[in-house]
ZANUNU-698061 format. One record per residue (C-alpha): z negated, x negated, y. Coordinates in pm, whole numbers. Layout:
BEGIN
<site <Z X Y>> ...
This chain:
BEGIN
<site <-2774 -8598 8980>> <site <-2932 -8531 9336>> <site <-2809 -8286 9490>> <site <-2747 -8280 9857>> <site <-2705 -7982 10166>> <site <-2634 -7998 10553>> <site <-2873 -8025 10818>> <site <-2724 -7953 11149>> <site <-2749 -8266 11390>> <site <-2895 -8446 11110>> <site <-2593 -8434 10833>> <site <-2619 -8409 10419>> <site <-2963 -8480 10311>> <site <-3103 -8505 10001>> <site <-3242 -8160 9861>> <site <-3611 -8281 9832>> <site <-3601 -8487 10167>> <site <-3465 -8120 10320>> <site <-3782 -7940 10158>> <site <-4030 -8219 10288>> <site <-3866 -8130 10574>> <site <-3915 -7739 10574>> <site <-4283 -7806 10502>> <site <-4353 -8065 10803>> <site <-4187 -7837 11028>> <site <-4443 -7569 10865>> <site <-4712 -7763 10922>> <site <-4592 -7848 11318>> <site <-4563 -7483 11382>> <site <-4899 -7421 11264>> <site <-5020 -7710 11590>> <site <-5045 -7571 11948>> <site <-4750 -7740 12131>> <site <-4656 -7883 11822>> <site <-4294 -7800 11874>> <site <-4314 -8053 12143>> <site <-4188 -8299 11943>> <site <-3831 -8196 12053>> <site <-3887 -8357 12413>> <site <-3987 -8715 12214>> <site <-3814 -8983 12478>> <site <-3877 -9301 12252>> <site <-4027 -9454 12528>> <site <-4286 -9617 12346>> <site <-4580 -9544 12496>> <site <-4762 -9399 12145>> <site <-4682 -9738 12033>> <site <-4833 -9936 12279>> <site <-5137 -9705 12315>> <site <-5250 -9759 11967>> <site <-5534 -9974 11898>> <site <-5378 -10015 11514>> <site <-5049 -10021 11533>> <site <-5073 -10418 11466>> <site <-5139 -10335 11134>> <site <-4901 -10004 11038>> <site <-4560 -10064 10866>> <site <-4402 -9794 11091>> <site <-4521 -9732 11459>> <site <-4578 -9413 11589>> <site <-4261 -9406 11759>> <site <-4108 -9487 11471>> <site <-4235 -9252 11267>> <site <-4126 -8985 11535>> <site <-3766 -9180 11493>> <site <-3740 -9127 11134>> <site <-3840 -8798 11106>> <site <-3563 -8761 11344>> <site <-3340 -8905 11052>> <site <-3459 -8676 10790>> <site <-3680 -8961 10597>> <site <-3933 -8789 10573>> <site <-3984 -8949 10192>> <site <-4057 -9281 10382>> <site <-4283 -9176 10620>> <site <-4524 -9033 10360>> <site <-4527 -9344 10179>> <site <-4629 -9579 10447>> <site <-4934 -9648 10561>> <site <-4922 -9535 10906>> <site <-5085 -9200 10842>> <site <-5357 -9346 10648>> <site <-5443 -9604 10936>> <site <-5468 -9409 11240>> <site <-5782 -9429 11365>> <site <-5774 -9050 11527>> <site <-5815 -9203 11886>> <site <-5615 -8963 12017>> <site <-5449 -9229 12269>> <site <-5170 -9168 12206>> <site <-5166 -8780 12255>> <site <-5339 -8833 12613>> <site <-5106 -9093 12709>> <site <-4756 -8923 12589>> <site <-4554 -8853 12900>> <site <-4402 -8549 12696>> <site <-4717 -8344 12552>> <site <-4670 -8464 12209>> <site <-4969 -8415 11999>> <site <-4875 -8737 11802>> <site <-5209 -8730 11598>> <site <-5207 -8420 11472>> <site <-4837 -8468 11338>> <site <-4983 -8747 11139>> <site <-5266 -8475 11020>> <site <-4994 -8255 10916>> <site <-4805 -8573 10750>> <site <-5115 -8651 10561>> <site <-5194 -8328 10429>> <site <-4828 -8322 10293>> <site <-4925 -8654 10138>> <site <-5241 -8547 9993>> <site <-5097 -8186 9876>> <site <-4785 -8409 9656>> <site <-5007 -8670 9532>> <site <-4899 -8954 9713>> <site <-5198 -9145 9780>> <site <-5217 -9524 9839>> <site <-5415 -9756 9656>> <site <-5491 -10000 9931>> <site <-5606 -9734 10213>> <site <-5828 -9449 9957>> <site <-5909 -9285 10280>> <site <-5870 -8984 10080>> <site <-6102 -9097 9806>> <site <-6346 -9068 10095>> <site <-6295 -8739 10167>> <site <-6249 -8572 9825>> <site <-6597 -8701 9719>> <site <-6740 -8597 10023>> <site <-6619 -8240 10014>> <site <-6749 -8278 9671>> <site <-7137 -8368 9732>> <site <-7086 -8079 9982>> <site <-6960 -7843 9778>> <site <-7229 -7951 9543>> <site <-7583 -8008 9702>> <site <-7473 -7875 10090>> <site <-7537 -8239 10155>> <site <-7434 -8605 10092>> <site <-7605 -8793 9832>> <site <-7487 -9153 9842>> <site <-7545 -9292 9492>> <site <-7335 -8971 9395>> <site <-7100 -8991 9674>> <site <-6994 -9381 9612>> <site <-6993 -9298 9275>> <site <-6722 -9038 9322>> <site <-6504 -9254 9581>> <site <-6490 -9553 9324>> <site <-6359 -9324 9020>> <site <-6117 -9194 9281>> <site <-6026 -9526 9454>> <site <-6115 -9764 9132>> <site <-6463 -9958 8993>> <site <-6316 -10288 9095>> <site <-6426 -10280 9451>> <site <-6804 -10114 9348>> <site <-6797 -10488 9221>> <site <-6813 -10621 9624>> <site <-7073 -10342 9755>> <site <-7298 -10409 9475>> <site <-7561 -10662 9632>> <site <-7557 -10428 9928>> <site <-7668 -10131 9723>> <site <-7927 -10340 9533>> <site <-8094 -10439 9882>> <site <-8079 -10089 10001>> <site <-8215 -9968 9706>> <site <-8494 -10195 9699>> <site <-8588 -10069 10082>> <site <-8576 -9741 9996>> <site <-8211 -9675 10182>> <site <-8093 -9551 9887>> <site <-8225 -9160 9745>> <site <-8131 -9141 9358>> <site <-8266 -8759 9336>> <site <-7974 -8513 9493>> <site <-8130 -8155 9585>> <site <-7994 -7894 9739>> <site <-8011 -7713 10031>> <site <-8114 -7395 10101>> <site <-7842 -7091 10115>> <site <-7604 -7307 9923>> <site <-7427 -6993 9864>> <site <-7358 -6908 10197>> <site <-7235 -7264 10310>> <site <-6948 -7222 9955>> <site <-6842 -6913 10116>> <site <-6817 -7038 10473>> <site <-6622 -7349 10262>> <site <-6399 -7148 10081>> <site <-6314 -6947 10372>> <site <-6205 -7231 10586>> <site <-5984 -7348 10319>> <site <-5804 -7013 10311>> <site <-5747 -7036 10723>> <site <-5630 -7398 10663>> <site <-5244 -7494 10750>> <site <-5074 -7431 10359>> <site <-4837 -7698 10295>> <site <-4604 -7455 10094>> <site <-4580 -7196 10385>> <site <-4205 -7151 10390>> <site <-4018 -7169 10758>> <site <-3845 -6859 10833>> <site <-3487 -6922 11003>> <site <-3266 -7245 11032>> <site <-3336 -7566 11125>> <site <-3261 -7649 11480>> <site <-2993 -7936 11644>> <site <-3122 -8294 11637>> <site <-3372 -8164 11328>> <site <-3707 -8077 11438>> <site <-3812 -7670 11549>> <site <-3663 -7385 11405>> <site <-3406 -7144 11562>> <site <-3544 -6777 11427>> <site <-3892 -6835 11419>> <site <-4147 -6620 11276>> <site <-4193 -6286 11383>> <site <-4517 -6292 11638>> <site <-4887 -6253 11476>> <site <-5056 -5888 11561>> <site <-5400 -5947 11708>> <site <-5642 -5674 11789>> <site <-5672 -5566 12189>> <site <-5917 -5725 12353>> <site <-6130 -5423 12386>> <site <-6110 -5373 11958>> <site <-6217 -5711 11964>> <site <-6546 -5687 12221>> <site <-6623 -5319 12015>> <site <-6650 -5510 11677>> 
């Protein structure tokens, strides 16, 4: 039986909606000015910014909205954050300062990090066998490359690029030999250090969650940075 807990100025929610929760609001406080999202006026203007929004199942003011309601479930399974086309329209154009693409970053990478990926839109297919032929060679190789996106996203639609990839071939569009670059090493280490400085899904939120549902009322204690001059020294 699901088990439920209180949410001030949101009510009972459901135990794992209140930890998708926790971890968006992570993930906001990781954005500069992400903690804007607090002055959202549902005015509409993300909405009606977007060049896309025809074809999402939940605007981006409705997204906002829901989040707003604690379903956060149903905002990860939609397809809005797989859609945007990272126009950034609607962050220029929102009359509060809301960073409205980069919350639908952060939403994806909660996606991606719980494994819920959508069949019809394998934009993430795309950019696991990227990082792949980059972690591999230092470069893309595109034989290797498509071959990785269809065993992520499924043969069946290799079926459709086929007679494209047999002309390309045939002009010489297409390299079968992958090499790699030079100081491979160095670019894995570069790699693997950016993915310890990414945002972390998991990080927990210190303190409760704030009225109406979105910041957080203790926040964390403030990072130390070294003084300017430490800085110029090193």
């Amino acid at each position: 039986m699901a088990t439920a807990v209180a949410v001030e100025g949101v009510g009972r929610m459901e135990t794992a909606e209140h930890e998708l929760r926790r971890a968006f609001l992570a993930e906001v406080e990781e954005i500069p000015g992400g903690k804007r999202i607090s002055r959202c006026l549902q005015c509409g203007t993300c909405t009606g910014s977007c060049p896309v929004s025809y074809a999402m199942d939940l605007s981006p003011r409705e997204l906002i909205a829901r989040f707003r309601a604690g379903d956060i479930q149903s905002i990860l399974s939609s397809r809005t954050i797989w859609i945007c086309a990272s126009c950034y329209s609607c962050t220029t154009r929102c009359p509060a300062g809301i960073k409205v693409t980069d919350i639908i970053y952060a939403l994806k990478r909660m996606a991606l990090a719980r494994g819920i990926r959508p069949s019809r839109y394998p934009t993430f297919a795309v950019a696991e066998s990227f990082l792949d032929q980059v972690n591999r060679y230092g470069r893309m190789n595109e034989p290797r490359f498509m071959l990785g996106f269809y065993r992520r996203a499924g043969f069946g639609r290799a079926f459709k690029a086929m007679p494209m990839a047999v002309r390309m071939f045939f002009k010489g569009r297409i390299g079968i030999k992958a090499s790699r670059i030079k100081g491979l090493d160095s670019l894995r280490k570069i790699m693997r250090r950016a993915e310890q400085l990414e945002i972390g899904v998991e990080h927990e939120v210190t303190g409760e969650i704030a009225p109406v549902g979105y910041g957080v009322v203790a926040a964390r204690p403030p990072r130390a940075f070294p003084a300017a001059s430490a800085r110029t020294q090193a």
